[in-house]
C-alpha positions in Angstrom: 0.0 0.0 0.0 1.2 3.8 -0.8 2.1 6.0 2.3 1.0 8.5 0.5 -2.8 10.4 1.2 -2.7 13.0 -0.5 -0.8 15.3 -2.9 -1.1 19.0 -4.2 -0.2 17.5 -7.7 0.0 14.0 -9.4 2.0 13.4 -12.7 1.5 10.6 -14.3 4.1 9.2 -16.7 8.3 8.9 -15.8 9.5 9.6 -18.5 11.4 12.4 -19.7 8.5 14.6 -19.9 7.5 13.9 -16.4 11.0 13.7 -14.6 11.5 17.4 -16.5 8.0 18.4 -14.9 8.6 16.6 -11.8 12.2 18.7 -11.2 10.5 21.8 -12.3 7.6 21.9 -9.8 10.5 20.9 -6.9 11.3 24.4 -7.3 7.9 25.5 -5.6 6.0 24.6 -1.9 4.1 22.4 -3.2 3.7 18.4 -2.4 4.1 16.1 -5.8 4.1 13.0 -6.9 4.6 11.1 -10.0 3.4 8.0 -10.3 5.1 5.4 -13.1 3.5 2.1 -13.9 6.7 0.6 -15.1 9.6 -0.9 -12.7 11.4 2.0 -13.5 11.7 5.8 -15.2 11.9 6.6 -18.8 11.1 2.6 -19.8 9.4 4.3 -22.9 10.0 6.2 -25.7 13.0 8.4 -23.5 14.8 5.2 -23.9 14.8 4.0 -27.5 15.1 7.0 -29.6 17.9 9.0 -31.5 19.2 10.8 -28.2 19.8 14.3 -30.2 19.8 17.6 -29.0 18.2 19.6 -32.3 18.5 22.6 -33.3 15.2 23.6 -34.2 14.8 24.9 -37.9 12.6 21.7 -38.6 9.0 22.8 -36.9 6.5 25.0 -38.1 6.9 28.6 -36.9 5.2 29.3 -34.3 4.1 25.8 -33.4 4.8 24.3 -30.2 7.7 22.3 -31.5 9.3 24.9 -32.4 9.2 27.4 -29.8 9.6 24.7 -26.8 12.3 23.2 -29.4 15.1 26.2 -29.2 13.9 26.9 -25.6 14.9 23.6 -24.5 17.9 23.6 -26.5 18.9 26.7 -24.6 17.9 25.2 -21.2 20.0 22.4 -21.7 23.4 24.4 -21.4 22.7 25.6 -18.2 21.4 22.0 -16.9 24.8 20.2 -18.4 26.2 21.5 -15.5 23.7 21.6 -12.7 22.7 18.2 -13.0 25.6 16.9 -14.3 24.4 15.8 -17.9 26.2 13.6 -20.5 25.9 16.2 -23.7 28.0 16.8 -26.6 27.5 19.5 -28.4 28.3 18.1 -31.8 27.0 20.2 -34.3 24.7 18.8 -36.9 24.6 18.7 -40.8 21.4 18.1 -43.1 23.0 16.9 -46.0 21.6 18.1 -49.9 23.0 15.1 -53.2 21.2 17.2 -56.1 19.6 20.5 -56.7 16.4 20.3 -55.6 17.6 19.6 -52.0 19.9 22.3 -52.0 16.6 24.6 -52.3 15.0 22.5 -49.5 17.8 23.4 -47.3 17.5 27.2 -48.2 14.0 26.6 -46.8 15.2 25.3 -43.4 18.0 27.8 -43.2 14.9 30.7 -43.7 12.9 28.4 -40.8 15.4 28.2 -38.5 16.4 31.4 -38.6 12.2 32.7 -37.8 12.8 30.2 -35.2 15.7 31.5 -33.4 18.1 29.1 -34.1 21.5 30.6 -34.0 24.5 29.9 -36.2 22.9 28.4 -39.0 24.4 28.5 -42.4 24.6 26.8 -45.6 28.2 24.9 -46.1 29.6 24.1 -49.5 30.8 20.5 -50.9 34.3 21.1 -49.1 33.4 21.6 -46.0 30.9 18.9 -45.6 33.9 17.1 -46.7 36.3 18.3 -44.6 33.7 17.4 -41.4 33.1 13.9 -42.5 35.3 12.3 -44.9 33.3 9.5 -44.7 30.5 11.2 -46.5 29.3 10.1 -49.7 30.8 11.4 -52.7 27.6 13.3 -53.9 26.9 15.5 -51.2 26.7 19.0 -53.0 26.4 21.4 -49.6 24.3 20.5 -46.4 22.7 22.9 -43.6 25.0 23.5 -40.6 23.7 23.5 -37.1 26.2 24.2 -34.3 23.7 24.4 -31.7 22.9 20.8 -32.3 24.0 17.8 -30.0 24.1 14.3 -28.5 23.1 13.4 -25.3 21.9 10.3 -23.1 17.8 10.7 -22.9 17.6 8.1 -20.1 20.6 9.9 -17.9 19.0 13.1 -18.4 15.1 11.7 -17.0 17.1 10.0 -14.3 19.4 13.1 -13.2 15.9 15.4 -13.6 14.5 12.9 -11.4 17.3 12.5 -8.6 17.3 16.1 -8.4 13.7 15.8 -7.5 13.6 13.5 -5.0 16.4 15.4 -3.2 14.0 18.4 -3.4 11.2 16.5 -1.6 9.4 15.1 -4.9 7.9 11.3 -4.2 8.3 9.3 -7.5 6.6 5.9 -7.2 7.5 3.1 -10.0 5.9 -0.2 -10.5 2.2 1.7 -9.7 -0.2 2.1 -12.6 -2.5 4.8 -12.0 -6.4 2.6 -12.7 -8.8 5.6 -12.2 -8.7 9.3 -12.3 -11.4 10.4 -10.0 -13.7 13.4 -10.6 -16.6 15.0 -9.0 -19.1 17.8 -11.0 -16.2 17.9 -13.5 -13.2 18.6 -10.8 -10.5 16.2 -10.3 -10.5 15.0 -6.4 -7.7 12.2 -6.9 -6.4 9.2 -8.3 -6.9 5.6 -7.6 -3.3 3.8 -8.4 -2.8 -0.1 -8.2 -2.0 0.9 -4.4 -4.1 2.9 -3.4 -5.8 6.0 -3.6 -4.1 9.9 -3.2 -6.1 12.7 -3.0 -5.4 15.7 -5.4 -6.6 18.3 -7.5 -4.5 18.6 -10.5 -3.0 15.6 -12.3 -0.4 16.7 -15.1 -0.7 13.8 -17.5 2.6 12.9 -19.4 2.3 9.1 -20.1 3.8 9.3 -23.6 2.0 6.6 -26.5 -0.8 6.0 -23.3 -1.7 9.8 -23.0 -5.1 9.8 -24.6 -5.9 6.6 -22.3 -4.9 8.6 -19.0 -6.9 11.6 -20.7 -10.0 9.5 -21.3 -9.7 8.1 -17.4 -10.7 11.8 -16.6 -13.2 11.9 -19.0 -11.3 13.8 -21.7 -11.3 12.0 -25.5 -9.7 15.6 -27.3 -6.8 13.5 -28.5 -5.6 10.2 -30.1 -2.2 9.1 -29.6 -1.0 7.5 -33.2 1.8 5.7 -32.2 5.0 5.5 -34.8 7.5 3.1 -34.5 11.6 3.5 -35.7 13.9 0.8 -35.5 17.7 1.5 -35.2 20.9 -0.6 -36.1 23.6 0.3 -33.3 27.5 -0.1 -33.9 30.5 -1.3 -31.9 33.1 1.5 -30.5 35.8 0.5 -32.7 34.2 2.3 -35.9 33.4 5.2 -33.8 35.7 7.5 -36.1 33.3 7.0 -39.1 31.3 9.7 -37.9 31.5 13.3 -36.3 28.2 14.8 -36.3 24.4 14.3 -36.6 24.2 13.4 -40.1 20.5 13.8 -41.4 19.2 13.5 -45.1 17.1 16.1 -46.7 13.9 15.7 -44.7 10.5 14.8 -46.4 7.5 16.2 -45.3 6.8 13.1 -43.0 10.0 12.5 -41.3 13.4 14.0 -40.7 14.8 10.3 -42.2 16.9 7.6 -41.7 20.0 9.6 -40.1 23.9 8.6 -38.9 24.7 9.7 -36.3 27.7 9.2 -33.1 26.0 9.0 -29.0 28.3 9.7 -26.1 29.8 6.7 -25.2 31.6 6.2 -28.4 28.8 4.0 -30.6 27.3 5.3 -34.1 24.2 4.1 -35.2 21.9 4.5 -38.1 17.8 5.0 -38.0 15.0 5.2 -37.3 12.2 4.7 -39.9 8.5 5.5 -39.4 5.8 3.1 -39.4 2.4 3.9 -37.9 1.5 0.8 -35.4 -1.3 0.1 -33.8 0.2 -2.1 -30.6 1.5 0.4 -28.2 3.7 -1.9 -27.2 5.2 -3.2 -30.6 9.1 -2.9 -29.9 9.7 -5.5 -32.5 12.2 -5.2 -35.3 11.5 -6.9 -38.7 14.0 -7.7 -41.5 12.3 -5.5 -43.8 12.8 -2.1 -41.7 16.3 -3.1 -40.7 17.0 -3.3 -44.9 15.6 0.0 -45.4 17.3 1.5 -42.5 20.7 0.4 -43.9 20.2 0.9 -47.6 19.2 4.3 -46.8 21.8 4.9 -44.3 24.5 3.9 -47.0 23.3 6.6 -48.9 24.6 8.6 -46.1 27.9 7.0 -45.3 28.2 4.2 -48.1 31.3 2.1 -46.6 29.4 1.2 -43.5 31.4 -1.2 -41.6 27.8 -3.1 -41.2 29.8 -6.1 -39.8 30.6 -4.0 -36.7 26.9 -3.9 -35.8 25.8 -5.5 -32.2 22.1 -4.6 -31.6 19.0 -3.4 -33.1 15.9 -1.8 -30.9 13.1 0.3 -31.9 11.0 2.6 -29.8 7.7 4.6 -30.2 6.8 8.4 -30.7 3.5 9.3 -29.1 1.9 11.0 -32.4 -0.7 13.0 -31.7 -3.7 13.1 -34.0 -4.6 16.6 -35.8 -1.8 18.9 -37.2 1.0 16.4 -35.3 2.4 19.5 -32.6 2.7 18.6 -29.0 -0.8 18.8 -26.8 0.6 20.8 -23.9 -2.6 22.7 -22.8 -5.2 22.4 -19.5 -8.1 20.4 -20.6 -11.2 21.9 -21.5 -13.3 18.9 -20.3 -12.1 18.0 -16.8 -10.4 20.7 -14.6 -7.8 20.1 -12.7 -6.2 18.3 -15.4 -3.4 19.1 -17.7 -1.4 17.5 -20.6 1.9 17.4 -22.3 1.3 15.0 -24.5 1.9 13.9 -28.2 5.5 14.6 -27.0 7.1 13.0 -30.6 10.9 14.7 -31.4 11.6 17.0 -30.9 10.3 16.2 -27.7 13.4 14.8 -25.8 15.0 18.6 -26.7 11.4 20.5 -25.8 11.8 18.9 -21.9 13.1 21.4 -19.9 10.9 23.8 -21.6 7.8 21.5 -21.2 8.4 21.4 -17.9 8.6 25.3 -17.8 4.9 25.7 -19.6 3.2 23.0 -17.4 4.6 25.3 -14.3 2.8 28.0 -16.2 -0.2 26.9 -17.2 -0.6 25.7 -13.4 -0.1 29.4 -12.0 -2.9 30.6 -14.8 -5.3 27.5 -13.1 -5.0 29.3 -10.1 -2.2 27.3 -8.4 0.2 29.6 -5.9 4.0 28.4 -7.3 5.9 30.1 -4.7 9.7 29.3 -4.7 11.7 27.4 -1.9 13.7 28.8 -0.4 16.5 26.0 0.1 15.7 24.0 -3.5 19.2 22.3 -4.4 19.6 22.6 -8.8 22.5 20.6 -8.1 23.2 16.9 -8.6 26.6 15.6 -7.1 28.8 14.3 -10.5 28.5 10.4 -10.8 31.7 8.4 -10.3 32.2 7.1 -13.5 36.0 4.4 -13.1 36.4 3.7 -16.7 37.1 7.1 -17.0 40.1 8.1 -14.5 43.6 8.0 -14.7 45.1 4.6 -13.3 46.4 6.6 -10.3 42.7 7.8 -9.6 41.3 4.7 -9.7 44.0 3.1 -7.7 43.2 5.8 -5.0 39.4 4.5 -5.2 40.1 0.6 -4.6 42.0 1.5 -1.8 39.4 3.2 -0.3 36.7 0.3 -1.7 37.8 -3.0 -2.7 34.6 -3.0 -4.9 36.0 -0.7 -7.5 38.1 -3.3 -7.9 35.5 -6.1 -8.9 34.5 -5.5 -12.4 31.6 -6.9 -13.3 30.8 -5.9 -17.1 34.1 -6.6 -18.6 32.9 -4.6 -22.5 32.4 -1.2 -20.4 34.4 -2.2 -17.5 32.0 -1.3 -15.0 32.3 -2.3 -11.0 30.3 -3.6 -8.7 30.9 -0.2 -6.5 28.9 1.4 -9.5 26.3 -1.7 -9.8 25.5 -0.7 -5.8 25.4 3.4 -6.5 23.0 2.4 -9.3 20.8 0.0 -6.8 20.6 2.3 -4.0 20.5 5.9 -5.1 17.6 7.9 -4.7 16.0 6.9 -7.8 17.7 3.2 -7.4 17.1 0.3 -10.3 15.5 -2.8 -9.8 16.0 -4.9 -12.5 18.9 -5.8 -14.8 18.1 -3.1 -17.5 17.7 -0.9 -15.3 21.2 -1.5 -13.6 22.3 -1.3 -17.6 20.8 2.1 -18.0 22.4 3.5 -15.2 26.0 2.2 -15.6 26.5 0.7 -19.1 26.7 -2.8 -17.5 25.3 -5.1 -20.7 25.8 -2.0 -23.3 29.0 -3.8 -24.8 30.3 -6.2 -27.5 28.7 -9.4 -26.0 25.2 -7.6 -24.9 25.1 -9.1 -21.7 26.3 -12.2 -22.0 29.2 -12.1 -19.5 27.9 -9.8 -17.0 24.0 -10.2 -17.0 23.9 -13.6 -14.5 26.6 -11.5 -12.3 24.4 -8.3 -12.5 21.0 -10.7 -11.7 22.7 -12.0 -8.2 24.0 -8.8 -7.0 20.3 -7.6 -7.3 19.0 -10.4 -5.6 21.8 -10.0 -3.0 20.5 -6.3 -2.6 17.0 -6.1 -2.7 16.9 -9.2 -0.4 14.8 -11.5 -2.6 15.1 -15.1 -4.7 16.8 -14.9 -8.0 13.4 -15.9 -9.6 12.4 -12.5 -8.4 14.6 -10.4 -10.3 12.8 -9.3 -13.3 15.2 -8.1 -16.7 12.9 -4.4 -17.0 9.2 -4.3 -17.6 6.7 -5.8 -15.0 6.5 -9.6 -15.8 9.8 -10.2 -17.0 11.5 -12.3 -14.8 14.5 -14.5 -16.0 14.6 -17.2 -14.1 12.4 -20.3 -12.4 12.6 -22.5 -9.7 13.0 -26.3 -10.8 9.5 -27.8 -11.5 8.8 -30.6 -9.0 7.7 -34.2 -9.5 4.3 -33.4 -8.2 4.1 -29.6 -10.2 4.7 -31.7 -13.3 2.0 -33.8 -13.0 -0.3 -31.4 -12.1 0.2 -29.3 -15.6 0.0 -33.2 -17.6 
């Protein structure tokens, strides 16, 4: 059961929407709580998408997307530092092969620049060239972004989430919200698989399930369409075949099947579009993986495709209607509020989300006023693969643990494994350990460290090895050995 009665606001949804929100609204005196129905944060789209930072010269002047776009770009340099973010700030290039995208791009240039976007230009042949060698040889001039970058979406709804909790935020995983209660109209609270909290404005950020949390109050205004992009991800040791965010001319349906580096030192080539129906259709098939590289060879035609070692894909939570983000109080059933249909440039449009949802409360009548002793600041992550040999030396010393590597690929500890486990937004399962340390991200996927990661969890969380599940709610991994008598009983 929750320990939790009531609340001044409920989100619903962790990922990076509603970790963004959830930090935001730490700011004020106010008592919130976001609920997730998965085992843990930013499960969803926040974890299987391109990870870039963009610009914003590809939305619509004047739409949402565009404005929360370049404001969230912008918020993102001062949060780097505050909460300790993984960003690079790359640059990225939207590259023209013929005439007729060379006009397209003088299109975006003119976009961007009503946008705000600063810094664009339009580079020749030579200089495309001269930033990625790589390139194909047809490339006549692409767009230049320097604003653009690469970041880790799951780090950033984690670190917006830590910083949270430290500023008196309760986020609850593993607790599907069932019912959104109303009275004449009014929201009075919502009924989770736990129990019920008490509260008057529920901000409703559950990503490809929006319109379902929506229509739990009472509200249909929406349907989320959801669209589905596989990806093809690359080992480290071709990490020098690419510099920046390499994107094709766009067509008027997607941005298109793009090459691009992340952080850690991986390329990887996607996504495609394909409207689905199953909101929770993650599979790949061998026809999108085909277009994904035929068209990513367009890009970067030596592809060292022998260097690949996964494939995922991940939803965007379409809205219906003109496609821009639903971030708006609902006209139906006050009290509640949406920022949904949060498709890319969404994972950019966060911070500035976050910002409008603390707006939109203050013009429902909510009083937002500021603590006085709110923390920005999370405390930088120990990250061993990363320090000098003397560095780590200095840390065994002072905990055998950081001696103990568990994940061999990404050389990752079991010191790290037990930050992971019990920080203040800890994991509890294997994924979720991989999310937050790498542990599983390498060459072999998993193979060497997954059983090691599984028994430390057990160890941790005091419960069976049967109990640990690998991420979402029913997955566990292992069973105890069926008995003489359980046999029988299935014959």
């Amino acid at each position: 059961m929750l320990n939790i009665d009531k609340a001044d606001i409920v989100i619903i949804g962790g990922g990076i929407t509603g970790t963004a929100i959830a930090r935001e609204l730490s700011k004020y005196e106010l008592d919130v709580v976001l609920f997730e129905k998965a085992p843990d944060i930013g499960v969803g789209s926040t974890k299987a998408n391109s990870a870039i930072l963009h610009a914003g010269f590809d939305a619509k002047p004047g739409s949402l997307k565009a404005i929360m776009n370049v404001r969230g770009n912008k918020l993102y340099h001062d949060l780097e530092e505050e909460l300790g973010l993984d960003v690079k700030w790359t640059g990225s290039l939207v590259v023209a092969v013929n005439d007729e995208e060379m006009e397209t791009l003088k299109e975006l240039l003119e976009r961007g620049r009503t946008n705000g976007v600063p810094g664009l230009e339009i580079i020749s042949r030579e200089e495309v060239l001269a930033k990625e060698p790589n390139i194909t040889q047809t490339v006549k001039g692409a767009l230049w972004a320097p604003s653009a970058g690469i970041f880790l979406p799951f780090g950033a709804a984690l670190a917006f989430a830590e910083n949270a909790i430290k500023n008196g935020v309760k986020v609850v995983t593993d607790c599907p919200v069932e019912e959104i209660v109303t009275e004449g109209g009014k929201i009075t609270g919502v009924r989770t698989k736990h129990g019920f909290v008490a509260a008057k404005y529920v901000i409703n950020s559950a990503g490809v399930h929006a319109d379902e949390v929506s229509r739990l109050a009472g509200d249909d205004s929406f349907v989320i369409k959801p669209r589905k992009g596989e990806y093809v991800f690359f080992d480290k040791k071709v990490s020098s075949m690419v510099k920046n965010v390499l994107f094709p001319t766009p067509s008027k349906v997607s941005k298109g099947i793009l090459v691009a580096p992340t952080v850690h030192g991986n390329i990887f080539i996607g996504p495609n579009a394909q409207g689905v129906e199953d909101k929770e259709d993650v599979a790949t098939s061998l026809g999108g993986l085909g277009e994904i590289i035929a068209k990513a060879q367009q890009l970067i035609p030596n592809l060292p495709m022998g260097a690949a070692i996964t494939q995922f894909s991940g939803l965007r939570a379409a809205a219906d209607g003109d496609g821009d983000f639903v971030i708006r109080p609902s006209t139906i059933t006050q009290g509640l509020i949406h920022a949904a249909g949060i498709q890319s440039p969404g994972l950019t449009s966060a911070p500035a989300i976050a910002e409008e949802t603390g707006n939109i409360l203050r013009s429902q009548g909510v009083e937002l006023k500021p603590k006085a002793n709110f923390d920005p600041v999370n405390p930088r992550k120990i990250i061993f693969r990363e320090l000098s040999h003397e560095a780590q030396q200095e840390l065994i010393a002072k905990n055998p643990l950081y001696g103990r590597v568990i994940c061999r690929c990404e050389t990752i500890t079991e010191a790290e494994i037990l930050e992971a486990i019990h920080g203040l937004c800890g994991a509890r399962t294997v994924d979720a350990v991989k999310r937050r340390t790498r542990a599983g991200m390498g060459r072999c996927q998993g193979g060497f460290c997954g059983p090691r990661v599984t028994a430390i969890l057990a160890r941790e969380l005091n419960v069976s090895v049967t109990a640990v599940r690998k991420d979402t709610a029913e997955s566990y991994l292992f069973f105890d050995k069926m008995t003489a008598d359980s046999k029988e009983a299935l014959q």
